[in-house]
C-alpha positions in Angstrom: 2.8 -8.9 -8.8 2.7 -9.0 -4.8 0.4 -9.7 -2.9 -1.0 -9.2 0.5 -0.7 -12.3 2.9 -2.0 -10.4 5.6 -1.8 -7.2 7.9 -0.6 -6.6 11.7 -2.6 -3.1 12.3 -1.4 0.6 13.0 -1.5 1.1 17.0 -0.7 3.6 19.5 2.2 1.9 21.4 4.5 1.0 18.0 3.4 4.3 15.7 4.0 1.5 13.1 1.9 -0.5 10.3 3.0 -3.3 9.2 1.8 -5.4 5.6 2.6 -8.7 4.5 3.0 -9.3 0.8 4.0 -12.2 -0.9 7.5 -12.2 -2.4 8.9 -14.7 -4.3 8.5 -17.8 -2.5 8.4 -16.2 0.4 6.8 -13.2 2.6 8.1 -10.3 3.3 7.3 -7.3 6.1 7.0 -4.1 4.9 7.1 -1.5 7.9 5.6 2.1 8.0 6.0 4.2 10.8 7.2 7.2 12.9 11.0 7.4 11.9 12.5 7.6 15.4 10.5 4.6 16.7 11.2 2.1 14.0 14.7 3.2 13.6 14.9 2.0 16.3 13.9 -1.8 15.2 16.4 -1.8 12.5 19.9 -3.1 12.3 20.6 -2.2 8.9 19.9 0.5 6.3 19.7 -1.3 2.7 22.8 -3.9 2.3 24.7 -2.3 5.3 24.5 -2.5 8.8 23.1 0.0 10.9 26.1 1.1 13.2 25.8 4.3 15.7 27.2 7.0 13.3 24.7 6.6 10.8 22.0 6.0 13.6 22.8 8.9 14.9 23.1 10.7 11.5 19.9 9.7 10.4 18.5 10.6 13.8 19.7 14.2 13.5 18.6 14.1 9.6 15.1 13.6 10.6 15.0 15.7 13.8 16.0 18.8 11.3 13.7 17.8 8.5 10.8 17.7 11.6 11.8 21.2 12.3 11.6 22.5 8.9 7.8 21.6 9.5 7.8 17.9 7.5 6.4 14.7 9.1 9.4 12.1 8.9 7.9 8.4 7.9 10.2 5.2 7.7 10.0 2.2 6.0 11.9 -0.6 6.8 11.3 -4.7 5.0 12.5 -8.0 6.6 11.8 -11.5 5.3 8.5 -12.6 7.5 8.8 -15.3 10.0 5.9 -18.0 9.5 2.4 -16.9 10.1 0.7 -16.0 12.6 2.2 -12.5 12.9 2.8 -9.9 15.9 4.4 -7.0 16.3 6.5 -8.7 18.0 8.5 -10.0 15.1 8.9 -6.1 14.0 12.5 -6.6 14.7 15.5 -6.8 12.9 14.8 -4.6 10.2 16.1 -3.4 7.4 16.0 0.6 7.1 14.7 1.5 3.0 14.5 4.7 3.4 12.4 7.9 4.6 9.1 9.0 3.3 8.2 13.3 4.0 5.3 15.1 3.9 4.2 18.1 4.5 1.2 18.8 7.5 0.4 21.7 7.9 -1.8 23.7 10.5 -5.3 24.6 9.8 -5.9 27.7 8.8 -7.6 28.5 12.3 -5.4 26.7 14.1 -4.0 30.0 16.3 -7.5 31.4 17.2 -8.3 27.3 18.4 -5.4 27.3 20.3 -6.3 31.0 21.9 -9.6 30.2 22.8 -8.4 27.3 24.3 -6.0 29.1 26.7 -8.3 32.0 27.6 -8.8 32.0 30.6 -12.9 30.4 31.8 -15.2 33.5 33.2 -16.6 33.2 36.6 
């Protein structure tokens, strides 16, 4: 059974949250985040490495599965260097795959938006 060593929160800059779970004898990373962004930290997508085709395969993958209306999530692992942890050591990792799910609008999401854009009375 894993368990968690530890946590480097969700923030703003990264779009990413990372947990740190005990495997094996070691740690290990286990990434979540906006797909584009932590695609961008991996160099390989399960045993393989991550050249510029399938980059730019997966890149177009998610881009069409966003405009179908689905929120694209990644999840990428790497072994974990030794404690303390940053984001900062959210590199070199290992694509697992892409987690979808569907958001969508509130019901009165158009009359929001309208009576945001009306224009203000004098």
């Amino acid at each position: 059974m894993e368990e968690k060593l530890g946590e480097i929160p969700y923030d703003f800059d990264r779009h990413a949250l990372t947990v740190v779970i005990r495997y094996g004898a070691g740690a290990r990373f286990v990434t979540k985040g906006a797909f584009t962004r932590l695609l961008a930290r991996c160099t390989r997508v399960g045993h393989r490495p991550l050249d510029a085709p399938t980059r730019a395969a997966l890149l177009e993958r998610a881009e069409r599965l966003g405009e179908r209306g689905l929120r694209v999530l990644g999840v990428a692992t790497r072994e974990a260097p030794p404690a303390p942890w940053s984001r900062d050591a959210e590199q070199e990792l290992v694509l697992e795959g892409m987690v979808l799910f569907r958001d969508p609008p509130r019901a009165d999401a158009a009359a929001e938006v309208a009576a945001r854009l009306a224009p203000v009375s004098p």
